[in-house]
N, CA, C and O atoms as a printed pandas DataFrame, in Angstrom:
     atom_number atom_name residue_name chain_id  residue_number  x_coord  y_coord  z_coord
0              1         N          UNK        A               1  -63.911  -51.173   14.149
1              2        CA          UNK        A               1  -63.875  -50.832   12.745
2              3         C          UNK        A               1  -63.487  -52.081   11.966
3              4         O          UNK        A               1  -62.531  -52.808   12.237
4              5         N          UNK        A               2  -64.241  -52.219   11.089
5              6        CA          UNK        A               2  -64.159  -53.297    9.727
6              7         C          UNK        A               2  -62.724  -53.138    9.307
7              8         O          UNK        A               2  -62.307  -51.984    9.408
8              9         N          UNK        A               3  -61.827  -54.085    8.835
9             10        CA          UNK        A               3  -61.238  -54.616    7.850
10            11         C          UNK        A               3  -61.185  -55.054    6.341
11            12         O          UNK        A               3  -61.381  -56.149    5.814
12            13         N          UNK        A               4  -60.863  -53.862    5.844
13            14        CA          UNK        A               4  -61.262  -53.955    4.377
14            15         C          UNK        A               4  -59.893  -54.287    3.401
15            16         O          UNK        A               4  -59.033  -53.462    3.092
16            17         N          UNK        A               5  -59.937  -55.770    2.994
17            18        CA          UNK        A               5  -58.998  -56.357    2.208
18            19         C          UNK        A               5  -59.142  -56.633    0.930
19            20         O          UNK        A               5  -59.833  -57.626    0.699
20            21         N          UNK        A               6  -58.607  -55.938   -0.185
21            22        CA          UNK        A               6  -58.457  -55.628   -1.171
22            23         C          UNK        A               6  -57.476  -56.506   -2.067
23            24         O          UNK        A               6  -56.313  -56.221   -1.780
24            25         N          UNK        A               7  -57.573  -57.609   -3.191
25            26        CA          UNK        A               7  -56.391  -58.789   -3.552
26            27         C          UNK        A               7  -56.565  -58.297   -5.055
27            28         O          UNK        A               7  -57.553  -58.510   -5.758
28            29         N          UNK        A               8  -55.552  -57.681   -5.372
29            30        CA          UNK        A               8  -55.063  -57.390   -6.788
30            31         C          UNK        A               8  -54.558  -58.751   -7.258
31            32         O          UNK        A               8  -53.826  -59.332   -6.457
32            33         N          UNK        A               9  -54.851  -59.448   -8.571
33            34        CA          UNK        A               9  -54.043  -60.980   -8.723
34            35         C          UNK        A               9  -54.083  -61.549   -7.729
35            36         O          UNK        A               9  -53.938  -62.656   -8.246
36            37         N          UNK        A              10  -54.166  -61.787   -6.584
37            38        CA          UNK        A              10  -54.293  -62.634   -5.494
38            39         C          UNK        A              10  -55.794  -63.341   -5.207
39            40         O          UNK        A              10  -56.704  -62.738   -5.775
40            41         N          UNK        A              11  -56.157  -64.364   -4.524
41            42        CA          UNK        A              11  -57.712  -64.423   -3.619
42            43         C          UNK        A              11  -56.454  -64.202   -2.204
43            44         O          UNK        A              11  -55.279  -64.428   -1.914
44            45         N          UNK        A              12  -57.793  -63.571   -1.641
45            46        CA          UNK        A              12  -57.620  -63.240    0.158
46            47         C          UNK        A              12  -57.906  -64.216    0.792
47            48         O          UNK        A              12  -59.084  -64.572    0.770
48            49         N          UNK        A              13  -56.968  -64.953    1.541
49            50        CA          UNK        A              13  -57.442  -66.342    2.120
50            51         C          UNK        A              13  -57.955  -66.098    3.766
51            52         O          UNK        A              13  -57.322  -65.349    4.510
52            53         N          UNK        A              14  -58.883  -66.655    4.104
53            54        CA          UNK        A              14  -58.377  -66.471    5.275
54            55         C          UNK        A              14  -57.524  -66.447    6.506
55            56         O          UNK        A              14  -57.773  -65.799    7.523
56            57         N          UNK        A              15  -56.641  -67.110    6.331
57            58        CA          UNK        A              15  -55.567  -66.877    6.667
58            59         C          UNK        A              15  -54.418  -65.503    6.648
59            60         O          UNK        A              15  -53.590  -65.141    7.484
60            61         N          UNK        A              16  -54.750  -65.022    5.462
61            62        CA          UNK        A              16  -54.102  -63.817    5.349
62            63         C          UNK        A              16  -54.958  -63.273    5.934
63            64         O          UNK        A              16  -54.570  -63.342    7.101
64            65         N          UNK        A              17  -56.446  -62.453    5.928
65            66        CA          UNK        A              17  -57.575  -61.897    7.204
66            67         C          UNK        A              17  -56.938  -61.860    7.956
67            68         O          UNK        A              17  -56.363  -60.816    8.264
68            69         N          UNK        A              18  -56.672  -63.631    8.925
69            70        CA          UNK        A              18  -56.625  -63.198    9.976
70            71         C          UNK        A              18  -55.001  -62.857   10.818
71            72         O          UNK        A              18  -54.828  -62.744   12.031
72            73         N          UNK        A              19  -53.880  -62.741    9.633
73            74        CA          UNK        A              19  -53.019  -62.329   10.047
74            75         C          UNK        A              19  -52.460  -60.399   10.197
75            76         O          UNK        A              19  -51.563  -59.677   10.633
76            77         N          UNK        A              20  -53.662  -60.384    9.533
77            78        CA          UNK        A              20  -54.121  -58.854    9.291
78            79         C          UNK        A              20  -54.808  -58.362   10.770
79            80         O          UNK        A              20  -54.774  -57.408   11.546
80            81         N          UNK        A              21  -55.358  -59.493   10.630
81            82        CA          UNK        A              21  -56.433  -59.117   12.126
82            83         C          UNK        A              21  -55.294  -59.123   12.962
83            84         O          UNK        A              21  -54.957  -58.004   13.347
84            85         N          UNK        A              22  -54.608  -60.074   13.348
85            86        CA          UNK        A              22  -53.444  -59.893   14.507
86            87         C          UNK        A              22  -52.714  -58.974   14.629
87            88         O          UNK        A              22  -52.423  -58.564   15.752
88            89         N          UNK        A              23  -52.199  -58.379   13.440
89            90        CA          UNK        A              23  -51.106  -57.690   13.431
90            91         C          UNK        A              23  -52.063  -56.303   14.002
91            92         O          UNK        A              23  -51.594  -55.828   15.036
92            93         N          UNK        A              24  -53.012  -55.769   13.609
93            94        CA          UNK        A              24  -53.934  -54.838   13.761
94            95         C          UNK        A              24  -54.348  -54.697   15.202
95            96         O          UNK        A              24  -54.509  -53.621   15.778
96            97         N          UNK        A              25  -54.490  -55.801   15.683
97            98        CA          UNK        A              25  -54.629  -55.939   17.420
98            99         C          UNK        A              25  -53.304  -55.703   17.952
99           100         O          UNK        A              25  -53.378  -55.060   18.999
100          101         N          UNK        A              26  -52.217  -55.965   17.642
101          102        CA          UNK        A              26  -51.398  -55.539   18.213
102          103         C          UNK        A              26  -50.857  -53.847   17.977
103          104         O          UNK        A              26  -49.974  -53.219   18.562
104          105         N          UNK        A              27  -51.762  -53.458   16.907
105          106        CA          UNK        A              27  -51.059  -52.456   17.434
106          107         C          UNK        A              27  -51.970  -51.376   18.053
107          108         O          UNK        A              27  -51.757  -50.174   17.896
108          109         N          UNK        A              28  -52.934  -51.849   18.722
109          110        CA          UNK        A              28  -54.048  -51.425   19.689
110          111         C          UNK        A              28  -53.243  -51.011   20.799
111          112         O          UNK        A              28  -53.635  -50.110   21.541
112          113         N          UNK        A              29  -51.820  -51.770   21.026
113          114        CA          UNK        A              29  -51.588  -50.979   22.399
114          115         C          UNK        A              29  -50.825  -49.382   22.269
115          116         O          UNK        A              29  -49.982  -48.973   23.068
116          117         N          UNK        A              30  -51.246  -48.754   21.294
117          118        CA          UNK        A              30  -50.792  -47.334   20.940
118          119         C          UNK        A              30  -52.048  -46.612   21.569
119          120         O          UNK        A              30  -52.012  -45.440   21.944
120          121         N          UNK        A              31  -53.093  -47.375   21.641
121          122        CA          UNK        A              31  -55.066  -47.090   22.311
122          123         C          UNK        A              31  -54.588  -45.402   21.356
123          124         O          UNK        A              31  -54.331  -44.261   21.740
124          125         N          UNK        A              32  -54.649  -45.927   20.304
125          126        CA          UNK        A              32  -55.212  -44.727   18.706
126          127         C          UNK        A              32  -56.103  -45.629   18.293
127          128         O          UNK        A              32  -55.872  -46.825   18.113
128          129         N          UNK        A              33  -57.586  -44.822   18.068
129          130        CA          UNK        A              33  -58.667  -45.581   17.308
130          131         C          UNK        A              33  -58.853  -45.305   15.819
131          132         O          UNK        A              33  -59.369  -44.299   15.330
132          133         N          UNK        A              34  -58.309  -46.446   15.126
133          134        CA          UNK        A              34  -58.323  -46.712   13.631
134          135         C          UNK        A              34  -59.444  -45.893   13.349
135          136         O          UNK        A              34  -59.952  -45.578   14.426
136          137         N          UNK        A              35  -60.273  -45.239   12.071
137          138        CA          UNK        A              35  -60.906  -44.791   11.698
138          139         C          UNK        A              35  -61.606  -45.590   10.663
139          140         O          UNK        A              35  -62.821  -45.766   10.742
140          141         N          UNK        A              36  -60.777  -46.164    9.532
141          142        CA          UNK        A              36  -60.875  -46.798    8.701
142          143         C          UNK        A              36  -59.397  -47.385    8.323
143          144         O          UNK        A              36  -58.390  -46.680    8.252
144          145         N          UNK        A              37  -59.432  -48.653    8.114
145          146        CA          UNK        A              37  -58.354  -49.690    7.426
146          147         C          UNK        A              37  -58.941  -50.215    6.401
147          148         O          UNK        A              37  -60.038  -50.741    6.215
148          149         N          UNK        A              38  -57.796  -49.928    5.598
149          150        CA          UNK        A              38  -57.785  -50.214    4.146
150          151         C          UNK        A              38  -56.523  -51.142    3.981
151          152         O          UNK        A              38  -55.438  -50.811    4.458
152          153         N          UNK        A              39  -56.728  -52.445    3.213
153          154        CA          UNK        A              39  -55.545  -52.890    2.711
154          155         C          UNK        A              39  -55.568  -53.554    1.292
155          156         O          UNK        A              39  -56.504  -54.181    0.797
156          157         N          UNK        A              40  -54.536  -53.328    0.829
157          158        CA          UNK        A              40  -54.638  -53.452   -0.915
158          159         C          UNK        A              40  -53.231  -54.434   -0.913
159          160         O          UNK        A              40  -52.054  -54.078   -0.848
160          161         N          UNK        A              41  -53.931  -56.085   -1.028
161          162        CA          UNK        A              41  -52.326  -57.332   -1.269
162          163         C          UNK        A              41  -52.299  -57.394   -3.359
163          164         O          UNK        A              41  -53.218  -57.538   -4.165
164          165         N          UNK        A              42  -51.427  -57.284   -3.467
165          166        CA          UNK        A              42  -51.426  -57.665   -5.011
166          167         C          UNK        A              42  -49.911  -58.337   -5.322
167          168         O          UNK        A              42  -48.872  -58.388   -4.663
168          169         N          UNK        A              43  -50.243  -58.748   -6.441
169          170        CA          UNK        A              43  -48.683  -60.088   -6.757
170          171         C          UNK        A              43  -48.543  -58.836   -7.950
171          172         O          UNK        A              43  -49.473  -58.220   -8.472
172          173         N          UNK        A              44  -46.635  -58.629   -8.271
173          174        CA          UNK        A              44  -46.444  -58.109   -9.344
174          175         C          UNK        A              44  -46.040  -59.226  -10.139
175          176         O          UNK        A              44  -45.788  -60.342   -9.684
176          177         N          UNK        A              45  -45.986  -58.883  -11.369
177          178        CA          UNK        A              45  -45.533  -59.642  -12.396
178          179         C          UNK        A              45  -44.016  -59.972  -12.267
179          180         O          UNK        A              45  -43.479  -60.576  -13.196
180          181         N          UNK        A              46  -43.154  -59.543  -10.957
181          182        CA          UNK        A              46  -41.752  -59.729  -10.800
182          183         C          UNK        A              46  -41.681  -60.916   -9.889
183          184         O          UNK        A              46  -40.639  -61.229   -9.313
184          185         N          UNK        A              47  -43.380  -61.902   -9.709
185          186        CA          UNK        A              47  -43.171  -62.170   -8.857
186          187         C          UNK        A              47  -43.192  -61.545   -6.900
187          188         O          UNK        A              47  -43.294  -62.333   -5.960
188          189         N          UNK        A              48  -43.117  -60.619   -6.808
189          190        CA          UNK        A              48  -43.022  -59.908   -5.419
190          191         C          UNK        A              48  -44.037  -59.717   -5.382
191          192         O          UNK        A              48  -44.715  -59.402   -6.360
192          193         N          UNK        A              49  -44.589  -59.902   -3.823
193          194        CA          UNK        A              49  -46.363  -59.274   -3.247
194          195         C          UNK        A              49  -45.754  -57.899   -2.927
195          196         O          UNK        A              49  -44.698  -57.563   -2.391
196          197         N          UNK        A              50  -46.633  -57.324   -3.367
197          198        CA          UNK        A              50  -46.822  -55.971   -2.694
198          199         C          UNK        A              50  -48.183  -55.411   -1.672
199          200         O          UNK        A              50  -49.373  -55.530   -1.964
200          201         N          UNK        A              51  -47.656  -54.824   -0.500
201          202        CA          UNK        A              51  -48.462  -55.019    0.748
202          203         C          UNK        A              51  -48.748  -53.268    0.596
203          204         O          UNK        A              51  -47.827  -52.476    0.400
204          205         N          UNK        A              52  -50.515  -52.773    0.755
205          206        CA          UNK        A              52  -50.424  -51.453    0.771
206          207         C          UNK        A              52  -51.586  -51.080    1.894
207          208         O          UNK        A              52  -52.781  -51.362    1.803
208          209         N          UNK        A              53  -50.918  -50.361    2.999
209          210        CA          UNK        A              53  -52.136  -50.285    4.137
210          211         C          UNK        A              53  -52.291  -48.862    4.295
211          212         O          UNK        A              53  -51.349  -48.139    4.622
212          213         N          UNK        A              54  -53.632  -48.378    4.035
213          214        CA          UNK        A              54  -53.834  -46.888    4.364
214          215         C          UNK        A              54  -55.133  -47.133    5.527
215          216         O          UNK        A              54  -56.203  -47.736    5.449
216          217         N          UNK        A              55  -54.458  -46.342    6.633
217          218        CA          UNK        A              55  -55.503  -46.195    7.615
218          219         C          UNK        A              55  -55.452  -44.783    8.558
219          220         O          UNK        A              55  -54.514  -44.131    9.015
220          221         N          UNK        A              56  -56.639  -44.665    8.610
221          222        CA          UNK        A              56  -57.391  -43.285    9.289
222          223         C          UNK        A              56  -57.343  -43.069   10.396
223          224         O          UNK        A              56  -58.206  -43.709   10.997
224          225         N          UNK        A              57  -56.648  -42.360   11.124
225          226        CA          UNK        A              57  -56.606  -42.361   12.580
226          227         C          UNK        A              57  -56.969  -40.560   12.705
227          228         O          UNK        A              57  -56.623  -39.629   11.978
228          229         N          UNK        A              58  -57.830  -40.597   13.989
229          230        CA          UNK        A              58  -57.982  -38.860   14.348
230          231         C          UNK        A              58  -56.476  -38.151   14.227
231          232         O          UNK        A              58  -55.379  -38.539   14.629
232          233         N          UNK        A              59  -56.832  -37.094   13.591
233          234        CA          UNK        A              59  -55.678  -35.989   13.532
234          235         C          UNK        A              59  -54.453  -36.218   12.310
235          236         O          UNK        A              59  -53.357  -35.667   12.208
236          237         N          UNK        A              60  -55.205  -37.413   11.311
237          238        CA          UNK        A              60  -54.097  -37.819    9.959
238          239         C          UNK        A              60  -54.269  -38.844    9.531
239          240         O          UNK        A              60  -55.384  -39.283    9.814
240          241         N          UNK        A              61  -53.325  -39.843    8.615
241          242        CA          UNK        A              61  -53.487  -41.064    8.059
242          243         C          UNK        A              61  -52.206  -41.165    7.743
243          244         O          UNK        A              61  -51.306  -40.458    7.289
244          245         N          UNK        A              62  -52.499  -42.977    8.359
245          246        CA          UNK        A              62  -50.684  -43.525    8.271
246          247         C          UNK        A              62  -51.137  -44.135    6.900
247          248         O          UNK        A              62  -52.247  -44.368    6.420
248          249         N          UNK        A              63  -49.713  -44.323    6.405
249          250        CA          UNK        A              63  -49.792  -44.852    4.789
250          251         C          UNK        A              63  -48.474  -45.759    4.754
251          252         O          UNK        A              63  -47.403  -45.174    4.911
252          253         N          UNK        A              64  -48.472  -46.941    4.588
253          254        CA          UNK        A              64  -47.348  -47.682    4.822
254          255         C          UNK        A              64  -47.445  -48.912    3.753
255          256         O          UNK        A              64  -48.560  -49.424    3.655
256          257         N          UNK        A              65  -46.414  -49.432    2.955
257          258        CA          UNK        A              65  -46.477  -50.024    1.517
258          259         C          UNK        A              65  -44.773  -50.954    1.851
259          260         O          UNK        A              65  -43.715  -50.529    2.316
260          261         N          UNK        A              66  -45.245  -52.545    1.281
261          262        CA          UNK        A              66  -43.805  -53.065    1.596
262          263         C          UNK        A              66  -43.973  -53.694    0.401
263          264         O          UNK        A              66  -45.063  -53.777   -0.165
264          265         N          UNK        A              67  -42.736  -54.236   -0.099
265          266        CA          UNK        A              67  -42.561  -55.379   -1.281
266          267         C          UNK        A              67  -41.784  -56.115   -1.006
267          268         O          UNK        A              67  -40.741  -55.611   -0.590
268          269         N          UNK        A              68  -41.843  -57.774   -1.081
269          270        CA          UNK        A              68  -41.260  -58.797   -0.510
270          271         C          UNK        A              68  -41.434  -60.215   -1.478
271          272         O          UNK        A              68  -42.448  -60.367   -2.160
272          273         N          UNK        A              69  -40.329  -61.230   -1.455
273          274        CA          UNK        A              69  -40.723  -62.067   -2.022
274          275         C          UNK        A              69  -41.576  -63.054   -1.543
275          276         O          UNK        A              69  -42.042  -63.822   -2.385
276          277         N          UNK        A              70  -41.995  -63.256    0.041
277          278        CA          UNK        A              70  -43.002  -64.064    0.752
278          279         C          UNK        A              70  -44.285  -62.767    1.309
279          280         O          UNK        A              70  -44.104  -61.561    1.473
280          281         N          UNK        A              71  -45.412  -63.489    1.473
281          282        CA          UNK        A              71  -46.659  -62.542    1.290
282          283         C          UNK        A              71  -46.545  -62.277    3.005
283          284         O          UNK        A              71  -46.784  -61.199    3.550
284          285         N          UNK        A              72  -46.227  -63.222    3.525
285          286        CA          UNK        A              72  -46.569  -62.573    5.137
286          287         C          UNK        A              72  -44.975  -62.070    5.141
287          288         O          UNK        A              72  -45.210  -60.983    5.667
288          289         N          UNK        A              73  -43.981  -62.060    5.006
289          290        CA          UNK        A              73  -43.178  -60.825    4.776
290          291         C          UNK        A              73  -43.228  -59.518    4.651
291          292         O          UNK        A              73  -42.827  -58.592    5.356
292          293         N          UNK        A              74  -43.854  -59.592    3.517
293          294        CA          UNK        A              74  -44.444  -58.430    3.381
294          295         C          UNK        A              74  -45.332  -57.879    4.431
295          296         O          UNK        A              74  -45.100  -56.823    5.019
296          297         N          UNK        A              75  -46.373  -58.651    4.645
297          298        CA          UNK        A              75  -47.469  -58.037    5.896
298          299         C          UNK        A              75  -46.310  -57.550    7.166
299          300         O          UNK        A              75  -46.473  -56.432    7.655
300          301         N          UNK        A              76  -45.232  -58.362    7.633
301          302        CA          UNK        A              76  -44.661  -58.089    8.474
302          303         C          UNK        A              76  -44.499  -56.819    8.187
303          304         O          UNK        A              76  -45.307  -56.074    8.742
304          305         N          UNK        A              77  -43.457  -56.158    7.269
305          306        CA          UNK        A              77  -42.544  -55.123    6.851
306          307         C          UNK        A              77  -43.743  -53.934    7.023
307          308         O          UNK        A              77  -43.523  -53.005    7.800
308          309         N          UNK        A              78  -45.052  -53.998    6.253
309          310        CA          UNK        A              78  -46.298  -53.250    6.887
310          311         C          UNK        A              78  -46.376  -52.818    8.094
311          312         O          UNK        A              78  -46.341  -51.621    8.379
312          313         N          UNK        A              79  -46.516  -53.959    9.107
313          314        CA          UNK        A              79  -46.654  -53.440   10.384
314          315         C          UNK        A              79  -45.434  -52.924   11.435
315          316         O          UNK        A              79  -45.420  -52.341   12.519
316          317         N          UNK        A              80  -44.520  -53.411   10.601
317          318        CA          UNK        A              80  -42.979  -52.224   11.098
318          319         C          UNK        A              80  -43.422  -50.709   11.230
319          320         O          UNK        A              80  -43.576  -49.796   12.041
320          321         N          UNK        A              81  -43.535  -51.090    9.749
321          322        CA          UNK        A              81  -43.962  -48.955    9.632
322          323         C          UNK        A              81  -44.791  -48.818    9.867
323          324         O          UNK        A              81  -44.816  -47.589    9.937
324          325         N          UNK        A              82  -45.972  -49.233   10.170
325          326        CA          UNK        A              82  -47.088  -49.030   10.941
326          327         C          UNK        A              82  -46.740  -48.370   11.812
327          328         O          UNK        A              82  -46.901  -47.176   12.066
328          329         N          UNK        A              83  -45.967  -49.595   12.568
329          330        CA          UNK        A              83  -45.998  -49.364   14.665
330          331         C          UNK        A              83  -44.728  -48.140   14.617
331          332         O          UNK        A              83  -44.752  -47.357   15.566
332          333         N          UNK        A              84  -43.673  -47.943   13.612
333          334        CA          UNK        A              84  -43.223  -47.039   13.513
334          335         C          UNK        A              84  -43.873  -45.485   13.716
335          336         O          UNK        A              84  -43.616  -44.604   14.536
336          337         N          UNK        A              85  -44.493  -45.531   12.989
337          338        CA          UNK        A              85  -44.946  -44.094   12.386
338          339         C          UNK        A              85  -45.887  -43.763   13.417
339          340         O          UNK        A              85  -46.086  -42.600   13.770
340          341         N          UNK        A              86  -46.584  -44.951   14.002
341          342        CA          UNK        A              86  -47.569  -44.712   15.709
342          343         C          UNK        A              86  -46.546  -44.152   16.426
343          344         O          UNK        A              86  -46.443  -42.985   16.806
344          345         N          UNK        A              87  -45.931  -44.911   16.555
345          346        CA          UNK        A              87  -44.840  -44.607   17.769
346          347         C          UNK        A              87  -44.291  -42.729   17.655
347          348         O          UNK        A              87  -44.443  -41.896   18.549
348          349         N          UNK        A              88  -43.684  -42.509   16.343
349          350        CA          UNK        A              88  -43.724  -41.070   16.173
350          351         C          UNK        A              88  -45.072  -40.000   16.319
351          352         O          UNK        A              88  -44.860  -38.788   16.292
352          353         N          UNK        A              89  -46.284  -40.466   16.455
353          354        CA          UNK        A              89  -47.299  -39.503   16.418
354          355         C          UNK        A              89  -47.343  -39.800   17.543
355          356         O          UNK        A              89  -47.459  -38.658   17.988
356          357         N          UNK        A              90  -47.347  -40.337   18.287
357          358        CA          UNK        A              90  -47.662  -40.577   19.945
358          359         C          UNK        A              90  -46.745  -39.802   20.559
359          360         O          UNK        A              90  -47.215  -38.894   21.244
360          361         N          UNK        A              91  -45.433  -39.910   20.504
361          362        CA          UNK        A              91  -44.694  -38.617   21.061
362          363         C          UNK        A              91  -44.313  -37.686   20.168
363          364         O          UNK        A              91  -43.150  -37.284   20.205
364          365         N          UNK        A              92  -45.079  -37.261   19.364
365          366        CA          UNK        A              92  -45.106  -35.819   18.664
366          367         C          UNK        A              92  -45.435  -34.608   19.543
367          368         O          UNK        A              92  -44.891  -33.513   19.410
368          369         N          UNK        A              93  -46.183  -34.841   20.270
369          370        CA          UNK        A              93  -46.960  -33.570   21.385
370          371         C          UNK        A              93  -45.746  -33.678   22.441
371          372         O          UNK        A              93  -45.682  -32.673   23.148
372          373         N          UNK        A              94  -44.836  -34.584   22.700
373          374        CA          UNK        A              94  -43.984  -34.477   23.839
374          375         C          UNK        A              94  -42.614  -34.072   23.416
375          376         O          UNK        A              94  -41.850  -33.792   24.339
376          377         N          UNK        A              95  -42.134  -33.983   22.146
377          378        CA          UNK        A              95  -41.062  -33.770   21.635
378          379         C          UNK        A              95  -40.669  -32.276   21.912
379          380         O          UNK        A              95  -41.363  -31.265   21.800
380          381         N          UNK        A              96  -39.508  -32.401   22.262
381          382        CA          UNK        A              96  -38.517  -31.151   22.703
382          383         C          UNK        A              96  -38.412  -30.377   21.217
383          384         O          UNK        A              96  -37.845  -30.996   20.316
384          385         N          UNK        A              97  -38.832  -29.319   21.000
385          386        CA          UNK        A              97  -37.956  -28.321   19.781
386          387         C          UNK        A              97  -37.593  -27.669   20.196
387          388         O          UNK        A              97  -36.864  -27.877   21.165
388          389         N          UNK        A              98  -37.854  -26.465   19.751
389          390        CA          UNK        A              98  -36.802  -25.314   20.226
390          391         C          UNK        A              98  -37.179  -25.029   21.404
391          392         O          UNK        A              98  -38.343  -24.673   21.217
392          393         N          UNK        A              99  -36.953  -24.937   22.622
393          394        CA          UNK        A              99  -36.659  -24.662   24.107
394          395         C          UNK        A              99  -36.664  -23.160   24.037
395          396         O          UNK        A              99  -35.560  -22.697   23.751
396          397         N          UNK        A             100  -37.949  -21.980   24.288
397          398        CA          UNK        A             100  -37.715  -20.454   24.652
398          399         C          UNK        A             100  -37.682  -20.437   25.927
399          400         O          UNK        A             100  -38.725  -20.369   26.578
400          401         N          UNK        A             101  -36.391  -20.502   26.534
401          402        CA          UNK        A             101  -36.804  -20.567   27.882
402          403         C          UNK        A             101  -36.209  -19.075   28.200
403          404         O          UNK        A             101  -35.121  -18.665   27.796
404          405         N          UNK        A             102  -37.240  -18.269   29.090
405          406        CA          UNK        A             102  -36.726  -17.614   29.554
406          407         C          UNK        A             102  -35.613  -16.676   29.596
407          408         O          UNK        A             102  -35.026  -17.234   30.523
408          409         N          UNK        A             103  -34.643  -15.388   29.229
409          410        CA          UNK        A             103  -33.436  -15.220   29.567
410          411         C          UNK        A             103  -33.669  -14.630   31.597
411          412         O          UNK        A             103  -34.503  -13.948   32.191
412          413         N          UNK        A             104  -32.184  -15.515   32.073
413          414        CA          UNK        A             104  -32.710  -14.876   33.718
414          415         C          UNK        A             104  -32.496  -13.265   33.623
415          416         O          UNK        A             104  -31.749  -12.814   32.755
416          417         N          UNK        A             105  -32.954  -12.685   34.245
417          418        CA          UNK        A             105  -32.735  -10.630   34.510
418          419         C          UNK        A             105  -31.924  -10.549   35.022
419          420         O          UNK        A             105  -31.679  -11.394   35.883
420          421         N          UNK        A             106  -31.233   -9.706   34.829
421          422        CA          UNK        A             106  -29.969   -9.125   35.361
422          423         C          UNK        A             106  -30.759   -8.493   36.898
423          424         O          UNK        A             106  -31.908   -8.081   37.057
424          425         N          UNK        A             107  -29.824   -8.598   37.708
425          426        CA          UNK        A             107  -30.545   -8.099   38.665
426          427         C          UNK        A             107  -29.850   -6.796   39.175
427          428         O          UNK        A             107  -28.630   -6.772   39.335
428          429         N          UNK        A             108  -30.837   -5.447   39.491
429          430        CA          UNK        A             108  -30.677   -4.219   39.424
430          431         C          UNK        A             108  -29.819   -3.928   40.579
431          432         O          UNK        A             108  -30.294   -4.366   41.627
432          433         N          UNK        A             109  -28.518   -3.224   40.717
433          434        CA          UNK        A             109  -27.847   -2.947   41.861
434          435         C          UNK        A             109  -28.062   -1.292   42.448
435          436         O          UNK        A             109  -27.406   -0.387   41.932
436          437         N          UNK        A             110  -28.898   -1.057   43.402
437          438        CA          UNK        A             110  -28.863    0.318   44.115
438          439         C          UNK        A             110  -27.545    0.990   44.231
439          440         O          UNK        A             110  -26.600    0.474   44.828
440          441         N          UNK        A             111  -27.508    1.883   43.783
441          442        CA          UNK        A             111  -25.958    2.819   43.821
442          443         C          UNK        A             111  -26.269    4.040   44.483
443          444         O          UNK        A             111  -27.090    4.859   44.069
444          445         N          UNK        A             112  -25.467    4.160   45.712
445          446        CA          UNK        A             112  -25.682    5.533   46.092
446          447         C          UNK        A             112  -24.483    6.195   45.502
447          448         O          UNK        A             112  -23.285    5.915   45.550
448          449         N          UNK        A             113  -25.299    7.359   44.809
449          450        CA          UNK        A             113  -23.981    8.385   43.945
450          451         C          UNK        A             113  -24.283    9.776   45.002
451          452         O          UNK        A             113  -24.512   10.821   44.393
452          453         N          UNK        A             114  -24.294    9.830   46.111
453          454        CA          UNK        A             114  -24.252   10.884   46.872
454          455         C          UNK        A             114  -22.588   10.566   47.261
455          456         O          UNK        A             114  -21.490   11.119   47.196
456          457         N          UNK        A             115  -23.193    9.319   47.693
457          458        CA          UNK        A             115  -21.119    9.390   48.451
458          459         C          UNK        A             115  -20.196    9.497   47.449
459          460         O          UNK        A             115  -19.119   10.072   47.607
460          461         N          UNK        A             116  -20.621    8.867   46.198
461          462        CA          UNK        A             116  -19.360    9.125   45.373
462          463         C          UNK        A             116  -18.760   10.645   44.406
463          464         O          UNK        A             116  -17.817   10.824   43.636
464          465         N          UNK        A             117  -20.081   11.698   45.043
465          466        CA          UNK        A             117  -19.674   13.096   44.450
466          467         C          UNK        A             117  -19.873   13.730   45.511
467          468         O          UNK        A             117  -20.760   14.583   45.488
468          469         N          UNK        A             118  -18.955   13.460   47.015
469          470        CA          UNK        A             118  -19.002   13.917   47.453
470          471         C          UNK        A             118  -17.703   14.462   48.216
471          472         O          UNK        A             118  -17.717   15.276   49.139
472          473         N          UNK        A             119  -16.893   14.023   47.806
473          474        CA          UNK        A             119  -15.219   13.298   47.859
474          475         C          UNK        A             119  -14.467   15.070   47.686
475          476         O          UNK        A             119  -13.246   15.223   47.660
């Protein structure tokens, strides 16, 4: 899947691409296949880049947004919550909730009531 980089006030250098590209390969070892990546870099007027990555994965979409005063800072802080939020959908299906386990049965005791009304 394509890489689609989006520069609000910014040009997209290549360099930024291909630190996008890296960070994106790394987080291949979750083996979740992106659907679509979207990323939106823009400079605010405070000075701060703001980093905004929405991407499509089967079964949802991670959405992860950083603001920083250095631009690959920012990209970093992105792929935190990225690999974060993978990391939580990957063991979502394995996570313990509420536990119905079973209650054990009481187990039934034979009583002979002949002998005891017989006294």
């Amino acid at each position: 899947m394509t890489l689609e980089i989006t520069g609000k006030n910014i040009d997209v250098t290549p360099a930024i691409r291909e630190r996008f590209e890296f960070k994106f390969n790394k987080l291949e070892k979750f083996q979740v296949p992106f659907i679509k990546k979207h990323v939106v870099i823009g400079q605010e007027p405070n000075k701060l880049f703001k980093v905004e990555v929405t991407t499509a994965i089967p079964g949802g979409q991670l959405v992860a947004s950083a603001e920083h005063e250095d631009l690959f800072g920012a990209i970093t802080e992105v792929y935190q919550k990225l690999e974060r939020q993978l990391k939580k959908q990957a063991h979502k299906p394995t996570a313990r909730r509420a536990s119905h386990s079973e209650k054990p049965e009481l187990a039934e005791e034979e009583v002979d009531l002949t002998e005891e009304f017989e006294e």
